[in-house]
C-alpha positions as CSV (number, residue, x, y, z in Angstrom):
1,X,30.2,-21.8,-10.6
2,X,33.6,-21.7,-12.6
3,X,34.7,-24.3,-9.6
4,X,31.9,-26.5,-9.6
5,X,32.6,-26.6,-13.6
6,X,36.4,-27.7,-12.7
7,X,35.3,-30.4,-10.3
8,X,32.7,-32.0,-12.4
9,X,34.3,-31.6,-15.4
10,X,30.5,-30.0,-17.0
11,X,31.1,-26.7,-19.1
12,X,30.4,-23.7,-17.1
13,X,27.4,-22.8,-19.8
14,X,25.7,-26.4,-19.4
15,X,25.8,-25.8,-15.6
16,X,24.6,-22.3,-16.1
17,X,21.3,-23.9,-18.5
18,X,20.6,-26.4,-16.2
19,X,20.3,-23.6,-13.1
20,X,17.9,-21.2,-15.5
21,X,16.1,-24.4,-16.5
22,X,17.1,-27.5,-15.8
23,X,15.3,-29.5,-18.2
24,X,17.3,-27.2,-20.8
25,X,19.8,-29.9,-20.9
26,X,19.9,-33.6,-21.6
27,X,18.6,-35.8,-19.3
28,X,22.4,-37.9,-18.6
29,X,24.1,-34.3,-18.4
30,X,21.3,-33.1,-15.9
31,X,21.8,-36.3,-13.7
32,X,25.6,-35.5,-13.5
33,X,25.1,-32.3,-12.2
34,X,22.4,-33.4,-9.6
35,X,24.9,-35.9,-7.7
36,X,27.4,-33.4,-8.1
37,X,25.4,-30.7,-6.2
38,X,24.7,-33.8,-3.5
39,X,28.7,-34.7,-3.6
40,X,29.7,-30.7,-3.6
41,X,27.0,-29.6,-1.1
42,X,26.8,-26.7,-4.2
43,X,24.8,-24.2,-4.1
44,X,24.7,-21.0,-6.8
45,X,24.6,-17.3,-5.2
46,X,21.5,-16.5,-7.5
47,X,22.0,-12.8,-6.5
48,X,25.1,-12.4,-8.0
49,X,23.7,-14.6,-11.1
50,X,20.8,-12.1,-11.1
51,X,23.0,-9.1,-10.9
52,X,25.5,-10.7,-13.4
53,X,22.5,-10.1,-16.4
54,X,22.5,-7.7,-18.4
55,X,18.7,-6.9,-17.2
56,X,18.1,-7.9,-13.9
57,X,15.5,-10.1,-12.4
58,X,14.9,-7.7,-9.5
59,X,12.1,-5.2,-8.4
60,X,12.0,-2.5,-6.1
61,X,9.5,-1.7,-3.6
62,X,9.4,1.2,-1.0
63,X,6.8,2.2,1.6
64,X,6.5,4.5,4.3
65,X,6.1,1.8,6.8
66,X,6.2,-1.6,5.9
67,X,4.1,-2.6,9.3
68,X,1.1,-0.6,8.5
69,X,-1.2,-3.2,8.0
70,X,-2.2,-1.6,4.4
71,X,1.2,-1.1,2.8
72,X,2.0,-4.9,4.3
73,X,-0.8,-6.5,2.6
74,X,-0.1,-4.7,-0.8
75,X,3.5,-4.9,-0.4
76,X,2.4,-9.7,0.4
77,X,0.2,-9.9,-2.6
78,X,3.7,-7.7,-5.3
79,X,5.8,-10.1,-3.8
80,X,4.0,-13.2,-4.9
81,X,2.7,-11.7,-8.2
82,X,6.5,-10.9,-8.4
83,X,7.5,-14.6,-7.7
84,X,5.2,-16.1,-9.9
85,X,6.3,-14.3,-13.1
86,X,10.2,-15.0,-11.9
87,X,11.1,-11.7,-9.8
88,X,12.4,-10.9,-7.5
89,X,11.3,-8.1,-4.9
90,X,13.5,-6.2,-2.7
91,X,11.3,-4.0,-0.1
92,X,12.4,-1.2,1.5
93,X,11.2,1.0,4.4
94,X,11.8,4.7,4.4
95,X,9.9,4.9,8.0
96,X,8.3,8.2,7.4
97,X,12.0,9.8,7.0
98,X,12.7,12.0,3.4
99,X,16.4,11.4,4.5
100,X,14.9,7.3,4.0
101,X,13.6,7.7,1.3
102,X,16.0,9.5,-0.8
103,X,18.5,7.2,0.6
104,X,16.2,4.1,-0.5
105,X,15.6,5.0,-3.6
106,X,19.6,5.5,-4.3
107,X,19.9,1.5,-3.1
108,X,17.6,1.1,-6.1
109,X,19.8,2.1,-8.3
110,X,23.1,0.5,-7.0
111,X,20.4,-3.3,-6.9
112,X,19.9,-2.5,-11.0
113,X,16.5,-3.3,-10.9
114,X,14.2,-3.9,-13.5
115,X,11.5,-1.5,-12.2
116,X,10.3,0.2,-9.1
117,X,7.1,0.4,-7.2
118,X,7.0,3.5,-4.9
119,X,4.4,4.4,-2.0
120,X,5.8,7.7,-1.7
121,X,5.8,9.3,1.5
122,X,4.1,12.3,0.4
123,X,4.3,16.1,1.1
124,X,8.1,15.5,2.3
125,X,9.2,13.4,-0.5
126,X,11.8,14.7,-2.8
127,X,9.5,14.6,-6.0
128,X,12.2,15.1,-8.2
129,X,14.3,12.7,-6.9
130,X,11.2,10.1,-7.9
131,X,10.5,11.4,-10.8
132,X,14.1,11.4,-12.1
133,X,14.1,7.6,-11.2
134,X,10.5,7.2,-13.1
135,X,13.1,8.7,-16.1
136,X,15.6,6.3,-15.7
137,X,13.5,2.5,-14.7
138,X,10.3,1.7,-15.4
139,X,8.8,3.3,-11.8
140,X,4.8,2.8,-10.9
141,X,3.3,5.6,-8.0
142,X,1.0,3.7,-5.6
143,X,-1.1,4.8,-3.0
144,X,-0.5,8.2,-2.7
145,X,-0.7,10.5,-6.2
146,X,2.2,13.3,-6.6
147,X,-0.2,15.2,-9.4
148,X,3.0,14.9,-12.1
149,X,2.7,12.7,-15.2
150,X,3.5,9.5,-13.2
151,X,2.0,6.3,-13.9
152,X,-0.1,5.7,-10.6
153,X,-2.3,3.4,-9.3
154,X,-4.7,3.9,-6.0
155,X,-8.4,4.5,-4.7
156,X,-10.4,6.6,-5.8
157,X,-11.3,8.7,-2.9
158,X,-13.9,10.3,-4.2
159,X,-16.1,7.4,-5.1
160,X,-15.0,5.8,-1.7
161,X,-16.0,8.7,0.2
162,X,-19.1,9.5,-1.6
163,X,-20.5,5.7,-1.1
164,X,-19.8,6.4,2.8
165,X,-21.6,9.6,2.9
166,X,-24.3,8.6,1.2
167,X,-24.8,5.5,3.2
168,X,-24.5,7.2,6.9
169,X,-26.9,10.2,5.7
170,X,-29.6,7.4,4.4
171,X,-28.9,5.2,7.6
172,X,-29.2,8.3,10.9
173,X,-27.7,11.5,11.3
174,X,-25.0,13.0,8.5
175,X,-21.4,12.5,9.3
176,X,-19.3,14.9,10.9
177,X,-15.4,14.3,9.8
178,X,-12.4,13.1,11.9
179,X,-9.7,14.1,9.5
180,X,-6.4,12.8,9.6
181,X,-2.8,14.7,9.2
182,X,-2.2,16.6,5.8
183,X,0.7,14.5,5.0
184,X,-0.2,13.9,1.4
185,X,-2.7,13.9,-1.4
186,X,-4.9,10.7,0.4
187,X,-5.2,13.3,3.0
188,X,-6.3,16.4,0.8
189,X,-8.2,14.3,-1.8
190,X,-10.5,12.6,1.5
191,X,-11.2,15.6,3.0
192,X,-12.0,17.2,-0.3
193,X,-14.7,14.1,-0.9
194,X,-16.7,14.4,1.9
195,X,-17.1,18.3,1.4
196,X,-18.1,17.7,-1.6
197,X,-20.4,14.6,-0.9
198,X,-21.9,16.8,1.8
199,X,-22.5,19.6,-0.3
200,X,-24.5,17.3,-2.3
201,X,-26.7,16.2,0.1
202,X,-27.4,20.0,0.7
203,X,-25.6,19.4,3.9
204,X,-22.9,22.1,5.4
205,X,-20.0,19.7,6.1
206,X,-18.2,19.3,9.9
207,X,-14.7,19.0,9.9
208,X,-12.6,18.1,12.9
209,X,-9.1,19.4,12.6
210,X,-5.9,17.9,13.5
211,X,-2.5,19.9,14.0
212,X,-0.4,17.1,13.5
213,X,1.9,15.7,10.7
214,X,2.7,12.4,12.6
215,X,1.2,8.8,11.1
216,X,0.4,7.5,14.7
217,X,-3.0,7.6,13.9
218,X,-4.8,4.7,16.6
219,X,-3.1,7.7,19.0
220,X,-4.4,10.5,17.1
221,X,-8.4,9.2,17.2
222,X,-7.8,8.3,20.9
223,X,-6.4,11.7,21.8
224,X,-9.0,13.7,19.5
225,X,-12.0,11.2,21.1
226,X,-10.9,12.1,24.7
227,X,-11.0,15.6,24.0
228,X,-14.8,15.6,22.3
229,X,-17.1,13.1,23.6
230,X,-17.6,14.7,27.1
231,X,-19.1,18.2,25.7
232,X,-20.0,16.3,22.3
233,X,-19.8,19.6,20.7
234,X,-20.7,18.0,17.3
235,X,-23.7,18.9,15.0
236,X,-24.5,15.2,15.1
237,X,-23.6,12.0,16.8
238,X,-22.3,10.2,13.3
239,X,-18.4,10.8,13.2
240,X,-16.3,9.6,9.8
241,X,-13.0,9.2,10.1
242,X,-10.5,9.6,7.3
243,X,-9.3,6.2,8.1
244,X,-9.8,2.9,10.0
245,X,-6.8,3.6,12.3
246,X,-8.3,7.1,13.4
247,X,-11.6,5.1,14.2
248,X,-10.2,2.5,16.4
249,X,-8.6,4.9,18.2
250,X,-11.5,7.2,18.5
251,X,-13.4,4.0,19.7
252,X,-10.9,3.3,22.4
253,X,-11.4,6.9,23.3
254,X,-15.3,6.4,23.6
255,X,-15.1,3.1,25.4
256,X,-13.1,5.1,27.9
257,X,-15.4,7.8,28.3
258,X,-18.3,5.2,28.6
259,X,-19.7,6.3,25.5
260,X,-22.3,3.6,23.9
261,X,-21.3,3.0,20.2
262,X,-23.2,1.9,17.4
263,X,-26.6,1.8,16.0
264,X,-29.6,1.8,17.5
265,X,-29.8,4.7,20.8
266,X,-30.7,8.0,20.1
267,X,-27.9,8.8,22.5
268,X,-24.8,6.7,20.6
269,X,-22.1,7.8,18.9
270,X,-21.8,6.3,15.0
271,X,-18.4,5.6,13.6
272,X,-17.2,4.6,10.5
273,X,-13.8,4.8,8.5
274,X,-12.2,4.1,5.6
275,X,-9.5,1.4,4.5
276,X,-11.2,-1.9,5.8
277,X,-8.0,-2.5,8.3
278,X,-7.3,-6.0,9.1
279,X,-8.4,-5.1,13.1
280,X,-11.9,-3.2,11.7
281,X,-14.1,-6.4,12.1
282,X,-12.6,-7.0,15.5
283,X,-13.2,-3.7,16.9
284,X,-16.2,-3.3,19.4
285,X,-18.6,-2.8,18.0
286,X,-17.2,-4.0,14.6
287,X,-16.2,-1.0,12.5
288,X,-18.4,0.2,9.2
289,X,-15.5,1.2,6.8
290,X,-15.0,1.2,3.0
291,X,-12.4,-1.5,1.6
292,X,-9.4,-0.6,-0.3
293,X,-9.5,-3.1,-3.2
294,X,-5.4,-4.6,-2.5
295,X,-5.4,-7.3,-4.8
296,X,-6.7,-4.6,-7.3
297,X,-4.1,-2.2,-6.3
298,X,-1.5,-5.0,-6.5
299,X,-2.1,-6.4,-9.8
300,X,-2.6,-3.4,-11.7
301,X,0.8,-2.0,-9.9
302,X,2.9,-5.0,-10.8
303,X,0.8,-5.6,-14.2
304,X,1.6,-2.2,-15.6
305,X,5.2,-2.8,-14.3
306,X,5.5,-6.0,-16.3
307,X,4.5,-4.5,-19.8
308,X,7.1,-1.9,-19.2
309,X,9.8,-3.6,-18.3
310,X,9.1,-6.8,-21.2
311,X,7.1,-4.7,-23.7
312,X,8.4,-1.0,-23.8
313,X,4.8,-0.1,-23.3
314,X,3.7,2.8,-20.8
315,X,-0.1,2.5,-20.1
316,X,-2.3,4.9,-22.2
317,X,-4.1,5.8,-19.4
318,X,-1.8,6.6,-16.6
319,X,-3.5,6.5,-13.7
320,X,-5.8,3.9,-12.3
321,X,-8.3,4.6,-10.0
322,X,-10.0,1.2,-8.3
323,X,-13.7,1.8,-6.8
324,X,-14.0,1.3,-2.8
325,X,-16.4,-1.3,-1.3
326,X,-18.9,-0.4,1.0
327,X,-18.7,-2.4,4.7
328,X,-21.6,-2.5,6.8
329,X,-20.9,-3.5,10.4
330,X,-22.2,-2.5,14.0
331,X,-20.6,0.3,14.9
332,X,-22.4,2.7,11.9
């Protein structure tokens, strides 16, 4: 910029105006600098600008895995809620590695951002490394609750849950449950909802186990289907799956094993899940599920963010909790 001032002969501070807004200068002034940018082939490094502020313009975002079709969506909808109000976010992926996400969370601090959004990864996070940085920069927890004093916004499982076990009891048999890795407090929280919905039915609850901590859950349901539907050893043919991914796997599984599901025969296997994937309408049979309110998710996250970063203001209520939507489709 200092050269582009030379050559033009414009103060470095006009030019500077004119780039933050450029009907901040006069209109003769302005016109200069637009044929010079033509002339010059100019173009400003608006990182460095950004990084060159004494706040910066930039916010942090880190996921587990920024292709699971849940975090993606969340992580589309920050970024242009981010753009809109003149942010900038920087995603990161800590790929379900502590070593990642320690190391992730360090680039955040080196970027100077503004504020963080954090999907932690969950029981192997360094929780003190995240809270430390919730210290220093405005931080919001989604997703996945570390039971601190964070600020954190996410589902509320137990509504979610409770709404599907209360549908699948009223509809056929009650649910048995598919539940998924104990990798965090989604996991834990999930479980705990459809004991308790079950419980309240005056139901004993069914819960199929897993002895796994990895997140390749299509695989999981698959593996776990193969294994059950030829001796069905289940107190009823309705299965609820912690989540959508589980469910699409476990109807791969039945598929394979010939297995008829949906409504309707005494003799099929229901399914349902929980998340509203992107695939779970185009599953066959199309999958019941519960929706994860994203936009809700999103805005509060970034929302929250915003009136910390501008207004010094942490929420009164730190944790938000957004209500599930029920999905009714063929295969439950």
């Amino acid at each position: 910029m200092e050269e582009f001032s030379v050559v033009t002969g414009i103060s470095r501070p006009t030019i500077s105006k004119y780039f933050n807004d450029p009907s901040s200068v006069r209109h003769s002034t302005r016109e200069r600098i637009e044929a010079a940018i033509i002339r010059y082939g100019y173009r400003p490094n608006l990182f460095a600008i950004n990084q060159n502020r004494k706040f910066t313009k930039n916010i942090g975002i880190i996921v587990p895995h920024i292709v699971d079709p849940f975090y993606a969506e969340i992580v589309r909808h920050i970024e242009l809620r981010c753009a809109e109000a003149g942010y900038w976010a920087i995603v990161l992926g800590s790929h379900g590695d502590p070593e990642r996400e320690a190391n992730a969370i360090e680039m955040l601090y080196s970027l100077r951002i503004a504020g963080a959004i954090i999907a932690p990864l969950g029981d192997s996070s360094a929780p003190d490394r995240i809270r430390q940085l919730a210290s220093d920069i405005p931080t919001v927890i989604f997703d996945n609750h570390m039971n601190g004093e964070e600020i954190f916004v996410g589902t509320d499982n137990f509504q979610s849950m409770g709404l599907m076990v209360d549908y699948l009891c009223r509809s056929g048999e009650p649910p048995c449950f598919l539940d998924m890795p104990a990798v965090n407090t989604n996991a834990r929280e999930r479980r705990e909802a459809y004991v308790r919905a079950m419980e309240g039915q005056g139901l004993d609850p069914f819960v199929i186990p897993v002895e796994t901590t990895e997140w390749h859950f299509e695989e999981l349901g698959y593996r776990t289907g193969l294994k059950l539907l030829p001796s069905r050893d289940l107190p009823w043919n309705t299965v609820l799956c912690a989540n959508d991914r589980l469910a699409i796997g476990l109807i791969a599984a039945a598929f394979e094993r010939g297995t008829v599901v949906g409504r309707g025969s005494p003799s099929a296997l229901r399914v349902a899940g929980h998340d509203d994937h992107p695939m779970a309408r185009f599953t066959a049979p199309g999958l019941t599920t519960v929706a994860q309110d994203y936009v809700s998710i999103a805005e509060n996250s970034v929302t929250t963010l915003f009136d910390m970063i501008e207004e010094g203001r942490r929420p009164a209520d730190p944790v938000k909790r957004v209500e599930g939507r029920l999905i009714l489709r063929a295969s439950a």
